[in-house]
N, C-alpha and C positions, 0 to 999 in steps of 0.2 A: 434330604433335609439336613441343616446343618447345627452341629452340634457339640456344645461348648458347655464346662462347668457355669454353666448362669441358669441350666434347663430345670431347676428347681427352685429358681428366683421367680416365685410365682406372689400376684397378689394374694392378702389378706382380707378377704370383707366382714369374716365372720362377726367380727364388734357392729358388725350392722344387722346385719340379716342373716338367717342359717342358709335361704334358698328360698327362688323364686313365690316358692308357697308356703313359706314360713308366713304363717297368722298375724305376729307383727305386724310384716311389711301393708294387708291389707288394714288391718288397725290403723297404720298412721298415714293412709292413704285417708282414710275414712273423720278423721283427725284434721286434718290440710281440708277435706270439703268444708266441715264443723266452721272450722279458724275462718274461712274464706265469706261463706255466709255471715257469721259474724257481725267480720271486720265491714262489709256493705250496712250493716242493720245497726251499726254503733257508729259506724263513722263519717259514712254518707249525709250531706249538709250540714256537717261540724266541722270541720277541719278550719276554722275560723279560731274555735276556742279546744280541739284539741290533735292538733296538727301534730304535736308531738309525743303522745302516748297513741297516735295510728302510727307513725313512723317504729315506733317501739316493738306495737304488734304487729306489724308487716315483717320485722326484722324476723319475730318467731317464726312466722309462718314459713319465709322463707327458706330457716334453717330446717325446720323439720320437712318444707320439700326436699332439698338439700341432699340429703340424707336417704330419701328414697329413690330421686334421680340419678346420685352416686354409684348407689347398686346395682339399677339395672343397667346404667350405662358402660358403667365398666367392667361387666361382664358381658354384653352383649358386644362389645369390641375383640373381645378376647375367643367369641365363642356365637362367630357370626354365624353356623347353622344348625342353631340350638332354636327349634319352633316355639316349646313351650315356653321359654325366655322372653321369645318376640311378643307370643301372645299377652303375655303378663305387661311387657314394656308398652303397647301397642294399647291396651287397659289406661293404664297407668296414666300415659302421657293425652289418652282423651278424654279422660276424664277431669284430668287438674287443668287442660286446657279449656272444659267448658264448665269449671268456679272460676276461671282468672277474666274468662270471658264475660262470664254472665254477674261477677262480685265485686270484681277489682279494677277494671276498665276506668272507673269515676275520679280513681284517686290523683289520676294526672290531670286530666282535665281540671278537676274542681284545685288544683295546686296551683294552676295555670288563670284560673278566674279570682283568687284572692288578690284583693285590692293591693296597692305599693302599700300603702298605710299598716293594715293590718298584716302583711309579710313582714314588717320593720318592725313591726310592734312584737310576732310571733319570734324575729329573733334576736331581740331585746331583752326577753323573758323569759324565752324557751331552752333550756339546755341542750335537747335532744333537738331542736328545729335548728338550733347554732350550730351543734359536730354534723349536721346533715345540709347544710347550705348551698354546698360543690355540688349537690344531687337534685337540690331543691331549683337553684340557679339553672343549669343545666336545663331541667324539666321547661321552665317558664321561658328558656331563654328559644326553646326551640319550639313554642305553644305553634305559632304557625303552620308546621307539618304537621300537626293533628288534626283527622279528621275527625266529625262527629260522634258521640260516644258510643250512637247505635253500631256506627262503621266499623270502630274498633274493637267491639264489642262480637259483633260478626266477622271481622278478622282473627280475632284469638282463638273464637274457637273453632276456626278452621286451620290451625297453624298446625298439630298434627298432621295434615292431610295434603300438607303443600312440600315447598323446600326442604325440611327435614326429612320428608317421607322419602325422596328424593335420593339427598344424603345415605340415607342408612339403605336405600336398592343397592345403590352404586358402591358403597363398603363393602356389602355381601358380596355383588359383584367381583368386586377386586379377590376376595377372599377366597372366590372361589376357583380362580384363576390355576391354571398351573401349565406349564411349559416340558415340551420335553426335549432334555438337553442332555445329549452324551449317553444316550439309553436308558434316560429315567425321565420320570417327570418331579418339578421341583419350581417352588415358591417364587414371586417375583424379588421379592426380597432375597433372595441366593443370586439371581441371575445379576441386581446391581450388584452384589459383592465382587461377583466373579469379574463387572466391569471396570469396578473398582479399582482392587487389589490385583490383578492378576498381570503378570508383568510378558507373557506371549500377545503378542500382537495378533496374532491369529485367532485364541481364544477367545479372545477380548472380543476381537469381532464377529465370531462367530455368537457369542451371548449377546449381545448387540441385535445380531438379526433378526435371532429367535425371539427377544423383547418385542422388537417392532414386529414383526412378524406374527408372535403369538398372537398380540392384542388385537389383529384384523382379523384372525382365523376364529379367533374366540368371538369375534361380533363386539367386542369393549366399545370398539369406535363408535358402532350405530346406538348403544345405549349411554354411550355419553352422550352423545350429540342431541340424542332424545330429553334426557335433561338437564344441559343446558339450554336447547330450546325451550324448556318449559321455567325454567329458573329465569332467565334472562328474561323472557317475553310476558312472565308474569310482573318483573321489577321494573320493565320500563313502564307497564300499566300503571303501579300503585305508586313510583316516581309523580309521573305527572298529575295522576292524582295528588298528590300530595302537596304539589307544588316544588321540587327538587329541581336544582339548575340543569345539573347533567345527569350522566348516569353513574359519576365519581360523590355527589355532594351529599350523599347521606352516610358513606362511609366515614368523607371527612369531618362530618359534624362529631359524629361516633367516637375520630379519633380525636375530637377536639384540636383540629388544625384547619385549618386556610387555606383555600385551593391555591394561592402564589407559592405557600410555602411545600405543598406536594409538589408542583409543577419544577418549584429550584431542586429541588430531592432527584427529579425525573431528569431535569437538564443535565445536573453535575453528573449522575450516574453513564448518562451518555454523548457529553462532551470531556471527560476527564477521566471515569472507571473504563469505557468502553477501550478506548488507545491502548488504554495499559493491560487490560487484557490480551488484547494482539499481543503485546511484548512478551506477557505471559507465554502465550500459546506456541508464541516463536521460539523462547526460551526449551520448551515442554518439549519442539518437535526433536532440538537438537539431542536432548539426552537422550530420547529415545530412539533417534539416530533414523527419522523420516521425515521425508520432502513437505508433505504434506499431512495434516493428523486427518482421520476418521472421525468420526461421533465418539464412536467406540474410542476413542484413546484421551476422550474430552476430560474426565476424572480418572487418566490410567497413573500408575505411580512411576515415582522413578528407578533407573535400575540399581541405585545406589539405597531406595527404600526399602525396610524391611515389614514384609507382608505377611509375616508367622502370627498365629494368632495366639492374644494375650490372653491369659489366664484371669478370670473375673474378679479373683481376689487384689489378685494384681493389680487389674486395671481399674479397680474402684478404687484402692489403696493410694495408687496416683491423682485421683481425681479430689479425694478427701487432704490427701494432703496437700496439691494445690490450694482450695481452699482454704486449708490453714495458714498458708501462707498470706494470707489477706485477711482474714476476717477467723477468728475462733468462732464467732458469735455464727458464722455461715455455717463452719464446719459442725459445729454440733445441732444445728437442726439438719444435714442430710445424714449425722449417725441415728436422731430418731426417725427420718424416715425409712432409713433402711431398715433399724430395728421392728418398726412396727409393722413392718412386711407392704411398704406402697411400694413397691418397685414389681413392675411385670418384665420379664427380658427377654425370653428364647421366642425363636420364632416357633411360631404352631399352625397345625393344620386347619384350624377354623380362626385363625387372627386376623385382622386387618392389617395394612402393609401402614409403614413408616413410625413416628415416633409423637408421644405428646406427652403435656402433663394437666392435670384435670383440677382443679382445685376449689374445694368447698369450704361453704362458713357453714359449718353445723352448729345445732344448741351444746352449750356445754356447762357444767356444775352449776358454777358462777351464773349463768344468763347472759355471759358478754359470748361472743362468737369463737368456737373453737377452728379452729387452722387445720385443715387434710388438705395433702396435696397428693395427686398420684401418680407415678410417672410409667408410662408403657412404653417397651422396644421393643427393635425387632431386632434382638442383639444377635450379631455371629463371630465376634470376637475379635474386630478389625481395631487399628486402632483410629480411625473413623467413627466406628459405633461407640468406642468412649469419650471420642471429642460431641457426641449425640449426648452421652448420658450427662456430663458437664453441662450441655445447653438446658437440657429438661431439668435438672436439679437448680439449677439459675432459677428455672422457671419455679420451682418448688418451694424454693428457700425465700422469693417474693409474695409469694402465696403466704408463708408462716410469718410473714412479718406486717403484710398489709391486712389482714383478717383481726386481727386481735385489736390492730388499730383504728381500721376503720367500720366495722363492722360489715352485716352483711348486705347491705347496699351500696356501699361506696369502697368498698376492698379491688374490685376488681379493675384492673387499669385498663386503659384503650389498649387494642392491636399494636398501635406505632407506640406505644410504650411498653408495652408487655416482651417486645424482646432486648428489653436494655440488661436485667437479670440477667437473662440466660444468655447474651452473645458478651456480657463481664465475665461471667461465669468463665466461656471460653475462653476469654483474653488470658484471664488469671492463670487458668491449665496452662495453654501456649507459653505464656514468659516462665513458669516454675519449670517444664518439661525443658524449654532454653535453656533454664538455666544449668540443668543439669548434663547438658551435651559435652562426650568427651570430646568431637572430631569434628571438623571441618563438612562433612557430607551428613553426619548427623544434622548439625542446622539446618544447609541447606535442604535437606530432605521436610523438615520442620517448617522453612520459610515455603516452598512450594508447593504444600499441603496446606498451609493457611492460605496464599494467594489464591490456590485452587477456589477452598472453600467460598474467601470471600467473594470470587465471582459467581457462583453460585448461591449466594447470600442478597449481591447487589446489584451485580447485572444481568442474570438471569431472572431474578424476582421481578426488574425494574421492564424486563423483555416482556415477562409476563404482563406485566400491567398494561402493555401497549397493546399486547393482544386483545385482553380483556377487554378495551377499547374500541377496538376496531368490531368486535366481534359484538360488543350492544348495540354497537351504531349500526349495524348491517342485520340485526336480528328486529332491528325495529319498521328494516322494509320487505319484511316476510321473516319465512323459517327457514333459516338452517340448511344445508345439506351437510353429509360431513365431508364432501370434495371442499365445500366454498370454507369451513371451518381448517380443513388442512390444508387448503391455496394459502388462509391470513397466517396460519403456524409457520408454513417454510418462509412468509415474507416477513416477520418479523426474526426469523432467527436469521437470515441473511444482514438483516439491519443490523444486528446487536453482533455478530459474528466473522462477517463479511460476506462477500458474494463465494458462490460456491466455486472451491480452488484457492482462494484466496489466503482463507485461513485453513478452513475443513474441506473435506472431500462431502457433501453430504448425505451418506450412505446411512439408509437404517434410522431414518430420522422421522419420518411423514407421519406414523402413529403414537409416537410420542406423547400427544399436548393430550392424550382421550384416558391418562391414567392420573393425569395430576386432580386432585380432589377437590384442590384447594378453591378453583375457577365455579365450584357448588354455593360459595361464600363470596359473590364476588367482591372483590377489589380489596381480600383479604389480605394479595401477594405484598404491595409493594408497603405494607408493614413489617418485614423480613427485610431490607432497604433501608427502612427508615432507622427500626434497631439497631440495625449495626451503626451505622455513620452517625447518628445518632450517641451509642455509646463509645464508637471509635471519636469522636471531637472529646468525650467526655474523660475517657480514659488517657487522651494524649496533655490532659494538663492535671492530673491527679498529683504530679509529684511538687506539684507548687502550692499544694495544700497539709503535704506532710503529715505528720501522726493524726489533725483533725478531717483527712479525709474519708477515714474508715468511718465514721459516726455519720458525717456527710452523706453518704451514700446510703448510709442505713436508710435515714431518714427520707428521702428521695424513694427507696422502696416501701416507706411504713405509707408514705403518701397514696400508695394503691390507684384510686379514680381520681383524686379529690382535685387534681393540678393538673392543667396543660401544658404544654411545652413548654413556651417559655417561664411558666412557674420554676419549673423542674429546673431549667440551667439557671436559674438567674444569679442562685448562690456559688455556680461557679464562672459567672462571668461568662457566658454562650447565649449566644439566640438563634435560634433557631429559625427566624424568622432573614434573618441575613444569608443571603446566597452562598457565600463563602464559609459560611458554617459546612455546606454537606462536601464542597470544593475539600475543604481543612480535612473533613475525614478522612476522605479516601486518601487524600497524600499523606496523613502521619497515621496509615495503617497501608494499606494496599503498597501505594509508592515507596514507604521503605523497605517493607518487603521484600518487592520485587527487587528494589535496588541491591541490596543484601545478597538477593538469589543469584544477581546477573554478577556481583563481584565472585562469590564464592564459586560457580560456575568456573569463571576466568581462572579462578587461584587452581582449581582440577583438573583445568582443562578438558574438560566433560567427560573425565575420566572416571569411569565405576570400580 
C-alpha cells in the first residue's frame, strides 16, 4: 500500500456524531420521523395559503436529514467493511425512506395541481415562494412524469431496496478487491498509479494485465453485469411508465438541457475531440519511442515527466496558491476546509476507489443553511492526484457559495453544471503551475498531461455515453450477458479510439468497462463532457471581462440549481444551445494544447 505524508489527513465528523451509536444520532433520526409527520398533518391541502412556511419547514427537515446522511455516508465510504456501520446505515436510510414515502410524496403533486392564478398570486406575495420559483417552476414544469401519488408513495419507500442497495454491493465490492503484483497484494488504486506514472513500458503493462486480469478472476465482471442488469431493466420499466422519450430523457431534464443540445455536446466530442486525440496519441507514441501504444501506455507519462512523488504540503500549497491567484474569496474557503478537517486522502484498506466531494446544507445558528463540503481521495502523491484535489476543492468551494445562497433546496446544481467549479478549478492550477515553468520540457510535459486529461474528461466520458446507449437499447430485448456487454465495450472503444493496430494494440482492455461505477447512475458520464467544454468556452473569453470577471463567476456559482444553461452564459455572451459553442471548446482548450505540444516537441526534437 502506498504511502505518503497525507496518511493522517483524515476526516473530521466528530461536530456531528461521536459514532455509529452515539444516542444523538438516533435522537435526530427520531426528530426527521416527528418534522415528517408534521409537515403532512399541517400542510397537506394548504399549500394554496401556506406554500411558503411548508417550503421553510421542508428546508429544516431537510437539513437535519442532512446531517445524519452525512455521517453515515461518509464513513461508510471510508470503512466499507465495517458491519455494524452498515447496519445502522441500513436502519437509517429505511426508515427516513418510509416518512418521505408515506409524509412527503403530496407536496409535489399538490405544487403541480395549484391553479396559474393562485401560483402568481403565491409569488406576488410570498417571499419564500419568490427565492424558491427555479424549484417551484421546475416541479410543475415536469407535472407530466409524475405518477399517482400512491405510485410514488410506493416507490419511495422502496428506494433503499433498489439502485442504491446496488450502489453500495458494488463499492464494497470494489473495496474489497485486491490484486497481486510483484509478490504482494495491493489496491486498485496502486495498480492505476503504477499505470500512470511509471515510465517502464513493461511494467506498465504488466499492471495493466493484472487490472484486467484481476477483475475476471475476482468474478467483478459477473457482479457488475448483475447490476447493471438490474439498474438498467428496472429504468427502462419506470421510463415508460412515466412517459420518458428515451432512455437519455430524464437525465436531461435533471440536467435541465435539451436533447439537441446533448446530442451537439456528443457530435462535436466525436467529429472534432475524437481527430485530435489520434494526434494526441500519435504524438504520445513518438516520445515514447513505439510503433504502436498498448492500453497500458493510454495515461503513461512522458520520459521528459517527472514522476517523484510530491510532498502533501507541498502539493496543497500549490493548489491554494493557484487559487489565489484568481479568487481570494476561493482561496479562503479551501483554508476552512482544510482547517476543519473535510479532507479524507490516503488510500486505505476498507476505502472505496476513486475521488468525490459530498456536500450538505445543514441547520446553522442563524436558521439560514450552513455550507459543509467534503472532499475524499485516494491520494498516493502523483502529481495527478493534486490535479484530483483541485477538481474536488472546485467542487467544494461551489458547495460554500451556493448553500448559503440558495438554501437547502435549490443549492444543488445539475451534473452538467456541477463540473464547471471543479474543471475552473483545474484550469486555474494548470495556467499558475505554467506559469511558473522554467524549461521548454517542463511545459511541454504540462501541455500533454492536460491533453491527456482532457481526453479522458471528454472523449472517453462521451465513449462512455455511447456505450450506455447501446447497452439500454439491448437490455430492453432480454438480459444481459457479460460476453454481449464486453462485445458493446470493445466496439465502442474501437469507435472512439480506432480499429485495433491503428491507434492501440488492444491488449488488457475486455474487463475494463465492469469497474467504472459510474454506469450504476446512468447517463451520469457524459456530464464530465459537458463541464469541461462547457467551462473550457467560458474560461477562453474571461479575459474580455477583466477585473469584473472574478465577481461574474462568483455569481454563476452562488446560482447553485436555480439557472439552466443558457441562464448561466448569457451574461458572458455563450449559448449553449449553438453547436459551435462545444466545437469553440475543444479548439480553445484541447486544440491549443496540442498545438503548443507538437511545436515544443519539434523545438526538442523528442529529445529527453
Amino acid at each position: 500500500m502506498a504511502v505518503t505524508d497525507a496518511e493522517n489527513v483524515r476526516w473530521n465528523l466528530s461536530d456531528l456524531y461521536q459514532s455509529e451509536n452515539d444516542p444523538q444520532l438516533e435522537k435526530d433520526v427520531q426528530s426527521v420521523l416527528r418534522q415528517a409527520a408534521d409537515f403532512a398533518e399541517n400542510y397537506r391541502g394548504q399549500l394554496q395559503a401556506k406554500l411558503g412556511e411548508a417550503l421553510q419547514s421542508l428546508c429544516l427537515l431537510e437539513q437535519l436529514q442532512n446531517k445524519i446522511y452525512a455521517y453515515v455516508m461518509l464513513r461508510s465510504q471510508v470503512e466499507t467493511g465495517n458491519e455494524p456501520l452498515k447496519k445502522v446505515m441500513s436502519s437509517v436510510q429505511e426508515r427516513l425512506a418510509q416518512a418521505w414515502g408515506t409524509h412527503l410524496v403530496f407536496f409535489e403533486h399538490e405544487i403541480t395541481q395549484l391553479s396559474e392564478n393562485d401560483y402568481k398570486n403565491l409569488l406576488q406575495t410570498d417571499e419564500v415562494v419568490q427565492h424558491h420559483q427555479p424549484f417551484l417552476d421546475h416541479v410543475r414544469q415536469n407535472a407530466q412524469y409524475l405518477l399517482s401519488e400512491e405510485v410514488e408513495s410506493a416507490l419511495a419507500k422502496r428506494n433503499p431496496f433498489g439502485v442504491s442497495e446496488w450502489k453500495d454491493f458494488m463499492d464494497e465490492r470494489e473495496a474489497e478487491l485486491f490484486f497481486e503484483f510483484e509478490g504482494r497484494p495491493i489496491k486498485m488504486e496502486e495498480l492505476f498509479s503504477i499505470v500512470g506514472r511509471e515510465h517502464d513500458h513493461t511494467r506498465r503493462r504488466q499492471a495493466s494485465a493484472c487490472l484486467n486480469d484481476g477483475l475476471k478472476a475476482q468474478k467483478h465482471d459477473k457482479f457488475m453485469a448483475r447490476a447493471l442488469n438490474a439498474v438498467v431493466g428496472k429504468k427502462a420499466l419506470e421510463d415508460a411508465e412515466r412517459g420518458y422519450e428515451d432512455s437519455m430523457h430524464s437525465r436531461n431534464l435533471d440536467n435541465k438541457v435539451d436533447a439537441a443540445t446533448v446530442q451537439a455536446l456528443h457530435d462535436a466530442v466525436e467529429n472534432v475531440a475524437k481527430p485530435l486525440s489520434v494526434r494526441y496519441y500519435q504524438l504520445k507514441a513518438k516520445w515514447l519511442g513505439l510503433e504502436k501504444l498498448e492500453w497500458a501506455d493510454r495515461n503513461a507519462p512522458l520520459p521528459i515527466t517527472n514522476t517523484s512523488t510530491m510532498p502533501w504540503v507541498e502539493g496543497v500549497g500549490a493548489v491554494k496558491e493557484a487559487f489565489s491567484s484568481f479568487s481570494p474569496t476561493l482561496r479562503q474557503f479551501v483554508d476552512d476546509i482544510e482547517a476543519k478537517g473535510w479532507i479524507d486522502a490516503p488510500v486505505s484498506k476498507e476505502k472505496r476507489s476513486g475521488a468525490f466531494c459530498a456536500g450538505f446544507a445543514m441547520s446553522g445558528e442563524s436558521g439560514q443553511a450552513e455550507p459543509r463540503a467534503y472532499v475524499m481521495l485516494n491520494h498516493t502523491g502523483t502529481a495527478r492526484d493534486f490535479a484530483t484535489l483541485a477538481h474536488e476543492l472546485g467542487h467544494a468551494v461551489h458547495d460554500m457559495l451556493a448553500i448559503p445562497a440558495q438554501n437547502s433546496l435549490m443549492w444543488s446544481p445539475p451534473l452538467a453544471y456541477a463540473e464547471t467549479a471543479s474543471i475552473f478549478a483545474e484550469m486555474v492550477t494548470f495556467e499558475h503551475l505554467m506559469k511558473k515553468c522554467e524549461s521548454d520540457k517542463e511545459k511541454l510535459s504540462l501541455y500533454m498531461e492536460k491533453c491527456n486529461d482532457h481526453i479522458n474528461t471528454v472523449v472517453r466520458q462521451i465513449s462512455f455515453s455511447y456505450f450506455e446507449q447501446a447497452m439500454h437499447a439491448k437490455r430492453k430485448m432480454g438480459k444481459l450477458t457479460t460476453e454481449e456487454i464486453t462485445e458493446m465495450w470493445m466496439d465502442i472503444n474501437q469507435r472512439f479510439y480506432g480499429e485495433d493496430g491503428e491507434v492501440f494494440i488492444y491488449k488488457d482492455v475486455d474487463n475494463l468497462w465492469c469497474y467504472i461505477s459510474h454506469f450504476l447512475s446512468p447517463f451520469y458520464v457524459y456530464a464530465y463532457a459537458f463541464g469541461e467544454l462547457f467551462t473550457q468556452s467560458l474560461y477562453a473569453v474571461k479575459d474580455q471581462f477583466g477585473d469584473d470577471f472574478e465577481e461574474m463567476y462568483l455569481d454563476l456559482l452562488r446560482a447553485g440549481g436555480t439557472k439552466n444553461a443558457v441562464e448561466l452564459m448569457k451574461p458572458f455572451g455563450l449559448d449553449p444551445t449553438d453547436p459551435t459553442f462545444w466545437e469553440r471548446g475543444i479548439q480553445a482548450s484541447f486544440g491549443v494544447w496540442l498545438d503548443e505540444a507538437e511545436k515544443l516537441s519539434e523545438k526538442l526534437n523528442y529529445q529527453a
